[in-house]
Biopython code that builds the backbone (N, CA, C, O; Angstrom):
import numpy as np
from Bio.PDB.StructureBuilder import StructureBuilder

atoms = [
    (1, "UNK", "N", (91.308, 223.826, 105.124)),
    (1, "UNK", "CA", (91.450, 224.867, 104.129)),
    (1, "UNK", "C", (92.751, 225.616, 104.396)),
    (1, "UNK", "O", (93.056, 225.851, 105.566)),
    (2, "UNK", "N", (93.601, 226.039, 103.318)),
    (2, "UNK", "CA", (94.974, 226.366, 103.357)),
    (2, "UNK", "C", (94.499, 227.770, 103.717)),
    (2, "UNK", "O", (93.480, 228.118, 103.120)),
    (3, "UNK", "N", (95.009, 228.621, 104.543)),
    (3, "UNK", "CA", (95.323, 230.040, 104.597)),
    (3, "UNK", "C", (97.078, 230.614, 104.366)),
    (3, "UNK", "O", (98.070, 230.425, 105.071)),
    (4, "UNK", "N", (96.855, 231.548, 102.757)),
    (4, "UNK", "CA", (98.037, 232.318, 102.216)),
    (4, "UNK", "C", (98.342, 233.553, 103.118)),
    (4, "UNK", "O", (97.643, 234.308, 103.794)),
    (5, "UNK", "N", (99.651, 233.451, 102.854)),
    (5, "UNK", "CA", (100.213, 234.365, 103.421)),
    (5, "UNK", "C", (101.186, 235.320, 102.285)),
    (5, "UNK", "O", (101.324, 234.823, 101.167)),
    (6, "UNK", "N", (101.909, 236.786, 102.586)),
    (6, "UNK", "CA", (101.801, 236.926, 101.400)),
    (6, "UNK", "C", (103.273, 236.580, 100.615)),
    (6, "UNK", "O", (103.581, 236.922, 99.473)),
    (7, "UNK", "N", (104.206, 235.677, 101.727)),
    (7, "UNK", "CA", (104.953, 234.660, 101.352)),
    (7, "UNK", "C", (104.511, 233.625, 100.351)),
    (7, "UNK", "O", (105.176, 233.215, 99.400)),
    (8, "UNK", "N", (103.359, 233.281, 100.678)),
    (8, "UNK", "CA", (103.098, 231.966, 100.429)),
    (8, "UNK", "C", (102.131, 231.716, 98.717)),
    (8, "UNK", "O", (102.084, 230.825, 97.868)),
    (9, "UNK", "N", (101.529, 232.998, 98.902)),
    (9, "UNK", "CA", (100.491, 233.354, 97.613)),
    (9, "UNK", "C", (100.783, 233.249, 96.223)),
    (9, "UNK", "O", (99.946, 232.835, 95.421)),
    (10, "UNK", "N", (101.848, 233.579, 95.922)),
    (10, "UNK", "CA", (102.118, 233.838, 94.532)),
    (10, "UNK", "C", (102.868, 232.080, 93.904)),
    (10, "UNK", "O", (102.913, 231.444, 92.851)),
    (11, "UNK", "N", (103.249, 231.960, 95.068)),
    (11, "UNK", "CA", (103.508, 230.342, 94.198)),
    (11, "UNK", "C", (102.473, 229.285, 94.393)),
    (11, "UNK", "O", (102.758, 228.154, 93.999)),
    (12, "UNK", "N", (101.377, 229.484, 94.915)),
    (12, "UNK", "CA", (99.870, 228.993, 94.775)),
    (12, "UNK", "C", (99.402, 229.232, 93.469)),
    (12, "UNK", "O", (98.746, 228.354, 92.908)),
    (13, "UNK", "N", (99.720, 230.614, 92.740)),
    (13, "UNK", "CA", (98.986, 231.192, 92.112)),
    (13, "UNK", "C", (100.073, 231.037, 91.010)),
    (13, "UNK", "O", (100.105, 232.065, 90.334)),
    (14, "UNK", "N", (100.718, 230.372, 90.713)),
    (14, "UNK", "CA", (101.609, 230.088, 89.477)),
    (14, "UNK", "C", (101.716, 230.838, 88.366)),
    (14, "UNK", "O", (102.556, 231.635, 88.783)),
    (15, "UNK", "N", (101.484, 231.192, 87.223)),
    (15, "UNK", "CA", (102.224, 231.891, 86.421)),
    (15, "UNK", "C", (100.895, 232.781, 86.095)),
    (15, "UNK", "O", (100.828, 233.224, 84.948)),
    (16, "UNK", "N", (99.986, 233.041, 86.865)),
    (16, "UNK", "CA", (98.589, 233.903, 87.431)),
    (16, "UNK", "C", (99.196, 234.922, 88.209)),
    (16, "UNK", "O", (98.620, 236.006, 88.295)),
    (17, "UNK", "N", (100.351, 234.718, 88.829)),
    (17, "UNK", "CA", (101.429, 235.532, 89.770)),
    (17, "UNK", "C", (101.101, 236.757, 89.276)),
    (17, "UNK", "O", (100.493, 237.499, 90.047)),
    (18, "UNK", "N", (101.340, 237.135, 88.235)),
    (18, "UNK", "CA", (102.075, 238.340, 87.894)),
    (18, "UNK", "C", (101.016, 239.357, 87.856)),
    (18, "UNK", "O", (101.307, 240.553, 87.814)),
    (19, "UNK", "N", (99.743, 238.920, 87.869)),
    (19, "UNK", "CA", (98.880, 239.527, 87.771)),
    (19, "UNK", "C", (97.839, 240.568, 88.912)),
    (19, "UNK", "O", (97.165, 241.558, 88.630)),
    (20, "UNK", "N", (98.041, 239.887, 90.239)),
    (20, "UNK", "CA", (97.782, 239.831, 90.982)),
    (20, "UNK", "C", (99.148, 240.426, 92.570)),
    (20, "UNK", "O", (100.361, 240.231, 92.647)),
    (21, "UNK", "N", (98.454, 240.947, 93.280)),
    (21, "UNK", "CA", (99.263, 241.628, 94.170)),
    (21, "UNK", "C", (98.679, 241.339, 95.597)),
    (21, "UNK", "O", (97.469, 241.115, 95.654)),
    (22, "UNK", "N", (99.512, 241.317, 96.909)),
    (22, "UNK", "CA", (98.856, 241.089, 98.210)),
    (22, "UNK", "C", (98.401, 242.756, 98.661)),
    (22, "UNK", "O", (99.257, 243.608, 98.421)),
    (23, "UNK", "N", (97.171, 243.196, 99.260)),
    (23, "UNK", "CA", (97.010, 244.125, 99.370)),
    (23, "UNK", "C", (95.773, 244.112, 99.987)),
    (23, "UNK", "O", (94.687, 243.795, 99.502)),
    (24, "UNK", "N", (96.192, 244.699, 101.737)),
    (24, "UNK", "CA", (95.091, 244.878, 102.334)),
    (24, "UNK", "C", (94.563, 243.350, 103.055)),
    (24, "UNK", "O", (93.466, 243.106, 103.557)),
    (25, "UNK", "N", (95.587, 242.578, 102.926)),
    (25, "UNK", "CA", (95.271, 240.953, 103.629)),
    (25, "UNK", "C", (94.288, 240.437, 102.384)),
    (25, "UNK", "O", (93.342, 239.694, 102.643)),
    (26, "UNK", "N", (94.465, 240.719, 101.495)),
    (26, "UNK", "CA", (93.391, 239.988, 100.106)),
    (26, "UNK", "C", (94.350, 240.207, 98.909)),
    (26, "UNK", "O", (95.131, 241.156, 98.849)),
    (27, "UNK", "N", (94.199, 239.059, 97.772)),
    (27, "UNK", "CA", (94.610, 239.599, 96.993)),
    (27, "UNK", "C", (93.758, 240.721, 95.832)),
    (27, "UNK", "O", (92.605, 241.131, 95.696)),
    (28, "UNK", "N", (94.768, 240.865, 95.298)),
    (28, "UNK", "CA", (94.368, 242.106, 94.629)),
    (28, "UNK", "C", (94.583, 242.409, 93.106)),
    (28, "UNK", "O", (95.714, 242.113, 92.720)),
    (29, "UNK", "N", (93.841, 242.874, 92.264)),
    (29, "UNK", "CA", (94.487, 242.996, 91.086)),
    (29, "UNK", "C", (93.254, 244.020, 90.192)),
    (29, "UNK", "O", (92.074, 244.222, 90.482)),
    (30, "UNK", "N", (93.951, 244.456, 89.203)),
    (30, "UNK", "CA", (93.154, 245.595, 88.386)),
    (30, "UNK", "C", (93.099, 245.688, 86.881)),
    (30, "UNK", "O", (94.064, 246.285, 86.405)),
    (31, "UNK", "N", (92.130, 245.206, 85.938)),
    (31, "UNK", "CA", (92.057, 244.830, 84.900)),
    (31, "UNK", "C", (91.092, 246.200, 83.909)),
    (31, "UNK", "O", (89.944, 246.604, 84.091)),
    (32, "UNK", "N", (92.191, 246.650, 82.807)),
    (32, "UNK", "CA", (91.549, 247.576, 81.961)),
    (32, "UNK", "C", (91.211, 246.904, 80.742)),
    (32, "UNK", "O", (91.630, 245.826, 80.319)),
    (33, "UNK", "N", (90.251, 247.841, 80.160)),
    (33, "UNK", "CA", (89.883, 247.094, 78.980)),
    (33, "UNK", "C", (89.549, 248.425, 77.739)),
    (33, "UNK", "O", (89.433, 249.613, 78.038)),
    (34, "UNK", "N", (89.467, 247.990, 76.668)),
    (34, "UNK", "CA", (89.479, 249.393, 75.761)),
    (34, "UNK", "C", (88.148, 250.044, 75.490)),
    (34, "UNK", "O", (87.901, 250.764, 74.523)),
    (35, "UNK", "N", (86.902, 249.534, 76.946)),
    (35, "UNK", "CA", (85.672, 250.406, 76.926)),
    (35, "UNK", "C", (84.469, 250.257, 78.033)),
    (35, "UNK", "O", (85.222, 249.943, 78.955)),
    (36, "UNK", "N", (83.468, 250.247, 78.500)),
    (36, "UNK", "CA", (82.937, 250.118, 79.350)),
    (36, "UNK", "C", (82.401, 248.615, 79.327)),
    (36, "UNK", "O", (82.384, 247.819, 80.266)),
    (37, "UNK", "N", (81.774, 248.347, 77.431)),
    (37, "UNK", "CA", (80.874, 247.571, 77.406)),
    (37, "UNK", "C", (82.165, 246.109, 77.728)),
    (37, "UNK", "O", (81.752, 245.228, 78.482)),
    (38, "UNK", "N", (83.146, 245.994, 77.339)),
    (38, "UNK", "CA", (84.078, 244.963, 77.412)),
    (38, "UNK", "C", (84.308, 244.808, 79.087)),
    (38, "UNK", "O", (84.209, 243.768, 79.738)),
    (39, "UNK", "N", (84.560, 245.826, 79.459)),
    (39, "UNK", "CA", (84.733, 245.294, 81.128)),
    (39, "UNK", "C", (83.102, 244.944, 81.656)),
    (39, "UNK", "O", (82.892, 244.201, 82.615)),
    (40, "UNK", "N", (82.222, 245.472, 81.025)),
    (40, "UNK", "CA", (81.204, 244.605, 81.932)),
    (40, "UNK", "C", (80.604, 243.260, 81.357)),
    (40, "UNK", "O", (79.784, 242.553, 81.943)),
    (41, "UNK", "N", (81.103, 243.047, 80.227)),
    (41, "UNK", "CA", (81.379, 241.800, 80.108)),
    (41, "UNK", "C", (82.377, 240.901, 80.411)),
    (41, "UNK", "O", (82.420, 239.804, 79.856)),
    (42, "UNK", "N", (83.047, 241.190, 81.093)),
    (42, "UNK", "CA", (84.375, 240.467, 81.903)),
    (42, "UNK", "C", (83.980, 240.126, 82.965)),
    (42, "UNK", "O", (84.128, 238.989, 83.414)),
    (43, "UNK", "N", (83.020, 241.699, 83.933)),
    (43, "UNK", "CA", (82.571, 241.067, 85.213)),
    (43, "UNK", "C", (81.378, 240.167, 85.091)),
    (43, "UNK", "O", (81.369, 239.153, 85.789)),
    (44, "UNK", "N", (80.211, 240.453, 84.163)),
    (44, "UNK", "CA", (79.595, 239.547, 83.659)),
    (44, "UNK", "C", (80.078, 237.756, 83.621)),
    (44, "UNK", "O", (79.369, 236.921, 84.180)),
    (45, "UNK", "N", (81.412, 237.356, 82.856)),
    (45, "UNK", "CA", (81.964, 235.963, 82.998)),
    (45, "UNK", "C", (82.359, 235.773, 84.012)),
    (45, "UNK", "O", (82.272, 234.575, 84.282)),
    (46, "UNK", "N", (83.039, 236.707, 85.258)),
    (46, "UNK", "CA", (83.458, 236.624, 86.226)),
    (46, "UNK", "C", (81.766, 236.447, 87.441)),
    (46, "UNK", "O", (81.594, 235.684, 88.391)),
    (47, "UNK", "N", (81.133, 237.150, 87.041)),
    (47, "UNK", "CA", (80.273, 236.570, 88.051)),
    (47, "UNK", "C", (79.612, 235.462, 88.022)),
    (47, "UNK", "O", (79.020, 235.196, 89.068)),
    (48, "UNK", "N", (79.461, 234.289, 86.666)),
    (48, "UNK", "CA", (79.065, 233.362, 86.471)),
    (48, "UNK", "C", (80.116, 232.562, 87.172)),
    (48, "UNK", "O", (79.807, 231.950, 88.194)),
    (49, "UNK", "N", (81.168, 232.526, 86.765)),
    (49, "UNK", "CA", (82.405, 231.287, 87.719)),
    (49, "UNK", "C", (81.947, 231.476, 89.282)),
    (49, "UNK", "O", (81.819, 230.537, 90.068)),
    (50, "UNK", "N", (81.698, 233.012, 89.627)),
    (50, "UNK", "CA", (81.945, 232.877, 91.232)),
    (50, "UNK", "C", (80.682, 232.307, 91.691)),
    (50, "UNK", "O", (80.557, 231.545, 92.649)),
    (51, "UNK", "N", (79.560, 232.832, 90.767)),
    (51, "UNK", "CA", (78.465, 232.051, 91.510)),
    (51, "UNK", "C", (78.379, 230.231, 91.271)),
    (51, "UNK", "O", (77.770, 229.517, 92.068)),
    (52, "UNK", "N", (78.827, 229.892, 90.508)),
    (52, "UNK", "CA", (79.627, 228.163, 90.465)),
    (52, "UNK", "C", (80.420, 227.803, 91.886)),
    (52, "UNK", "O", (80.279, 226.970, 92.781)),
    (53, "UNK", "N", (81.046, 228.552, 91.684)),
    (53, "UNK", "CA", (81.811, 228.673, 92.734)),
    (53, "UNK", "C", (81.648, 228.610, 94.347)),
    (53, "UNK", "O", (82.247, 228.031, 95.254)),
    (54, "UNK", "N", (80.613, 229.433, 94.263)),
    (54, "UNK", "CA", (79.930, 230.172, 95.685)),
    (54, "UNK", "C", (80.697, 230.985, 96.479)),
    (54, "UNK", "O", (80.621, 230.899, 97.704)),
    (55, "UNK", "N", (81.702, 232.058, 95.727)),
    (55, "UNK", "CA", (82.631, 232.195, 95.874)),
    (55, "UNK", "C", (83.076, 233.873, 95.549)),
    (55, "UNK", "O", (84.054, 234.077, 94.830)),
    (56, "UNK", "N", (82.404, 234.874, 96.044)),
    (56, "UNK", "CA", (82.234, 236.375, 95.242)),
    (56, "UNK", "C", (83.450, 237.327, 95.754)),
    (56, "UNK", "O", (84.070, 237.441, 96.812)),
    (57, "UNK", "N", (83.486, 238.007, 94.373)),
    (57, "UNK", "CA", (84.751, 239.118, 94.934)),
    (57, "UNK", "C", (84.095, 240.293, 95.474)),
    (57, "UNK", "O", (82.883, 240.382, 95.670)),
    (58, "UNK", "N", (85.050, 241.283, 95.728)),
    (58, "UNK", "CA", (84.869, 242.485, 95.934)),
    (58, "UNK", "C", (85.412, 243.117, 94.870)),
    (58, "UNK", "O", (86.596, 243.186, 94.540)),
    (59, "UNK", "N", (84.360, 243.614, 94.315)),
    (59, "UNK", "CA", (85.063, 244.968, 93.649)),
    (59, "UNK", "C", (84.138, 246.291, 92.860)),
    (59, "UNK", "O", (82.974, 246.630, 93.071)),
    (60, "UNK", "N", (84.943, 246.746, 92.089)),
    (60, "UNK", "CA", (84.636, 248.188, 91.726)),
    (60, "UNK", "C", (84.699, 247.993, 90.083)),
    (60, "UNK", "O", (85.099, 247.024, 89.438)),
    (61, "UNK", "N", (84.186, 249.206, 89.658)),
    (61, "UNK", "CA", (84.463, 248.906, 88.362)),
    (61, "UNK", "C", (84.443, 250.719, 87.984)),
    (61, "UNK", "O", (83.839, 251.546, 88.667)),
    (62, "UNK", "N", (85.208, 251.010, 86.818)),
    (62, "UNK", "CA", (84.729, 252.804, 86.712)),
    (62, "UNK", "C", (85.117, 252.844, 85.145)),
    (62, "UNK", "O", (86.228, 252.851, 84.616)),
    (63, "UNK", "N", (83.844, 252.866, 84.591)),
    (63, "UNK", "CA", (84.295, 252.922, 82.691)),
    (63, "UNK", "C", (84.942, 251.571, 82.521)),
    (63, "UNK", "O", (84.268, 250.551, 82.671)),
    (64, "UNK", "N", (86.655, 251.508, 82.110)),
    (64, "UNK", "CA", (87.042, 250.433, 81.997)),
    (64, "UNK", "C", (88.035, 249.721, 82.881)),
    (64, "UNK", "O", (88.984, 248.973, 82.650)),
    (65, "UNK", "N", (87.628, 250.086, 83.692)),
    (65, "UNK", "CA", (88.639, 249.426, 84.753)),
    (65, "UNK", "C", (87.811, 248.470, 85.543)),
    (65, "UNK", "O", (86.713, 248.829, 85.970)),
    (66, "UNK", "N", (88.296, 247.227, 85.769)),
    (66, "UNK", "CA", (87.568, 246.681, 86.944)),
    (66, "UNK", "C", (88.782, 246.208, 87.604)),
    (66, "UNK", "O", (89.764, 245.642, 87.123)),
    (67, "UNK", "N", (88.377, 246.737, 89.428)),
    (67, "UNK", "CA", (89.296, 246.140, 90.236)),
    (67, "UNK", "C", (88.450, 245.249, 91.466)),
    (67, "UNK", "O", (87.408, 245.518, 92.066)),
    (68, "UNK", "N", (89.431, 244.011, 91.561)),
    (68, "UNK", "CA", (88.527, 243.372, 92.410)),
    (68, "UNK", "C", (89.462, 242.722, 93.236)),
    (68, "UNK", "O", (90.668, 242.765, 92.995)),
    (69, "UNK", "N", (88.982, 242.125, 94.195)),
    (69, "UNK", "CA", (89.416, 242.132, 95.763)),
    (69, "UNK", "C", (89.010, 240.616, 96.231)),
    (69, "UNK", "O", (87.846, 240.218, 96.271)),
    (70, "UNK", "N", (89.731, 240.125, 96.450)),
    (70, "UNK", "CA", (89.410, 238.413, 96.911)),
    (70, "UNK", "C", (90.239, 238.464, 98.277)),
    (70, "UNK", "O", (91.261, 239.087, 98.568)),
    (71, "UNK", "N", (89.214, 237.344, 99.212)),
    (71, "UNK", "CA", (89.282, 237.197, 100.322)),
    (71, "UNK", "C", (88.115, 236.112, 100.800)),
    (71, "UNK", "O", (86.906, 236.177, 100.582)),
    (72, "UNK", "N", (88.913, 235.022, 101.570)),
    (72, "UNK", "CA", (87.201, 234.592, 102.342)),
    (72, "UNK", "C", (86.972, 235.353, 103.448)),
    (72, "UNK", "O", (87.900, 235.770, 104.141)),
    (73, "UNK", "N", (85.662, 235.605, 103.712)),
    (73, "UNK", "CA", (85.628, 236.656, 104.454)),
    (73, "UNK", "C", (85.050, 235.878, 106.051)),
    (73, "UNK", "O", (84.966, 236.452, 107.136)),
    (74, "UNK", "N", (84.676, 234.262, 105.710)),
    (74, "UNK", "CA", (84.299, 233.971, 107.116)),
    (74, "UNK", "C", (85.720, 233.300, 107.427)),
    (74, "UNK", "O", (85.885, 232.986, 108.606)),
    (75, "UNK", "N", (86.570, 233.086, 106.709)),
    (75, "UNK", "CA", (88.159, 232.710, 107.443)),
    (75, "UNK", "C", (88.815, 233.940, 107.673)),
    (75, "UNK", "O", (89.963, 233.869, 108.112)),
    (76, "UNK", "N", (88.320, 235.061, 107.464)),
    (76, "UNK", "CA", (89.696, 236.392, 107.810)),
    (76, "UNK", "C", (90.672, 235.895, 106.563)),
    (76, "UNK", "O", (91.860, 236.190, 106.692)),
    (77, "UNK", "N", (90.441, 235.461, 105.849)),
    (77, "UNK", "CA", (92.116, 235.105, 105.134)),
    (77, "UNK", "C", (92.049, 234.824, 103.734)),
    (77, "UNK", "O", (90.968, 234.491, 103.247)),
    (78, "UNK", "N", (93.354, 234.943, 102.838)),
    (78, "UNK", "CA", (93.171, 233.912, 101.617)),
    (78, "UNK", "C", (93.173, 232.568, 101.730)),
    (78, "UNK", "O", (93.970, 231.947, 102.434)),
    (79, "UNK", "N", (92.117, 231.973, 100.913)),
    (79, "UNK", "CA", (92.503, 230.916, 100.942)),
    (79, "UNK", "C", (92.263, 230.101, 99.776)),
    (79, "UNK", "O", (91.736, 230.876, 98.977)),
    (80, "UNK", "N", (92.390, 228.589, 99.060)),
    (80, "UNK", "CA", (92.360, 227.764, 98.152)),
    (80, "UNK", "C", (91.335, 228.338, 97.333)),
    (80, "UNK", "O", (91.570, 228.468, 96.131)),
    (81, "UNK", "N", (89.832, 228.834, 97.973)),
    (81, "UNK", "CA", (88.730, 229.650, 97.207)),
    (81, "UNK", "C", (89.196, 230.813, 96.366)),
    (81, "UNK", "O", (88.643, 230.970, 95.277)),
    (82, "UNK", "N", (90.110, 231.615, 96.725)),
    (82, "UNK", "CA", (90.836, 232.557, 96.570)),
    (82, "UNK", "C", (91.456, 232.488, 95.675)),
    (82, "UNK", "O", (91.342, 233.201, 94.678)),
    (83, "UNK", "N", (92.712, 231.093, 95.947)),
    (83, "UNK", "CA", (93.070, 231.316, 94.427)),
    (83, "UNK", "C", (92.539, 230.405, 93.230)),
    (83, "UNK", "O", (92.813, 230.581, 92.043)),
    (84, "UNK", "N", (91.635, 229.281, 93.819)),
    (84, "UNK", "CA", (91.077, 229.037, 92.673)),
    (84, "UNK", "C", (90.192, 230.535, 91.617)),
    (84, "UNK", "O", (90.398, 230.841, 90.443)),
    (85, "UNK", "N", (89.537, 230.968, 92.305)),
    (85, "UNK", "CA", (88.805, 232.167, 91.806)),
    (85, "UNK", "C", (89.919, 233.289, 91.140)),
    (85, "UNK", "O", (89.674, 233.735, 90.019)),
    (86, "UNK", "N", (91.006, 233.676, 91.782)),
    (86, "UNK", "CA", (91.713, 234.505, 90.905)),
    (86, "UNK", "C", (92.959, 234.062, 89.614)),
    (86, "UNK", "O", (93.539, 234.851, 88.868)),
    (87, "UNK", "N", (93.128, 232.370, 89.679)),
    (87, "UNK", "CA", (93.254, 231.703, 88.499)),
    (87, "UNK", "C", (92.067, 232.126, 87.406)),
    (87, "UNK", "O", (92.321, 232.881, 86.468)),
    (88, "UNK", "N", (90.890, 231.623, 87.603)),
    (88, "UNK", "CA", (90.031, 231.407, 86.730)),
    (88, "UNK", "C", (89.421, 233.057, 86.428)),
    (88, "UNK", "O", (88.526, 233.149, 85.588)),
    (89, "UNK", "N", (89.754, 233.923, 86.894)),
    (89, "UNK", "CA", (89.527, 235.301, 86.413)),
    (89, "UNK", "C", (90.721, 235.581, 85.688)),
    (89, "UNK", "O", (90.606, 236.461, 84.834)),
    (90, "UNK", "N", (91.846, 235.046, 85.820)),
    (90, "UNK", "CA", (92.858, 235.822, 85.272)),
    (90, "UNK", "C", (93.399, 234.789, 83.729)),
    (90, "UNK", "O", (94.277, 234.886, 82.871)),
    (91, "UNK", "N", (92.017, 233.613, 84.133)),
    (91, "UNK", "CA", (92.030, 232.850, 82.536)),
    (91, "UNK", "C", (91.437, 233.935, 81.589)),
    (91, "UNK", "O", (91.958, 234.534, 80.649)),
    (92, "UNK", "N", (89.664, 234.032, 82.349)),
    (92, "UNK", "CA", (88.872, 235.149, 81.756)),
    (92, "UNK", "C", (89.757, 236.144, 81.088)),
    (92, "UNK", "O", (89.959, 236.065, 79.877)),
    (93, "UNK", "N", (90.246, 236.990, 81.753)),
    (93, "UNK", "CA", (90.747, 238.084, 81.120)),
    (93, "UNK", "C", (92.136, 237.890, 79.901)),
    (93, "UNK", "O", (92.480, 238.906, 79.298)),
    (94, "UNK", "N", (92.494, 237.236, 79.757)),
    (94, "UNK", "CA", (93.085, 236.872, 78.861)),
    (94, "UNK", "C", (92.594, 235.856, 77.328)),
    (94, "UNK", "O", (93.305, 235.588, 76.360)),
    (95, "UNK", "N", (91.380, 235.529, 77.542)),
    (95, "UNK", "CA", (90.686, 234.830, 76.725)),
    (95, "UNK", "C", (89.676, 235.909, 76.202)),
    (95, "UNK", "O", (88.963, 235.699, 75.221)),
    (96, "UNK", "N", (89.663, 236.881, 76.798)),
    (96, "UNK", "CA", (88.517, 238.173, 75.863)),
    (96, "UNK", "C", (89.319, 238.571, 74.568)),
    (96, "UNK", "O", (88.843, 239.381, 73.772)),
]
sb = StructureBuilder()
sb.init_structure("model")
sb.init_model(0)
sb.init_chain("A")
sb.init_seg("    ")
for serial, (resi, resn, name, xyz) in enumerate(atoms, 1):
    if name == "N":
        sb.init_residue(resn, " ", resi, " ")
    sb.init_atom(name, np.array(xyz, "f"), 0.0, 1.0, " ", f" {name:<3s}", serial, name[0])
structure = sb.get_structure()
């Protein structure tokens, strides 16, 4: 399993880049939406991929913001789980 570094992350994460930030040894990123019920339907699609996946983020959510936090947490590190999962969230959010 590949472990990112935060050299190494953003060209894993291809034109998903921009979305996403290294922060805190995980990546990171923060998605608004224009109401409560729309972001919890975002984390809603987002928790169906991760549980496919087997694969869960961290995060928060407040009204319309959801921020979430990827990391494997039994490698200490990012890794391939990582960015497969923050590709396929950052499809999600652009397909709402």
């Amino acid at each position: 399993m590949t472990h990112y570094t935060p050299e190494t992350v953003f060209d894993a994460l291809g034109d998903c880049a921009v979305r996403w930030q290294w922060k805190a040894n995980a990546l990171y990123a923060e998605f608004c939406f224009s109401d409560f019920a729309t972001a919890f339907a975002f984390m809603t699609k987002v928790a169906e991929v991760a549980e496919k996946m087997n694969h869960h983020p961290d995060w928060e959510n407040s009204y319309n913001r959801v921020a979430i936090s990827l990391r494997t947490h039994d490698q200490n590190a990012v890794t391939d789980l990582d960015i497969a999962l923050a590709i396929e969230i950052s499809v999600l959010y652009t397909t709402l």
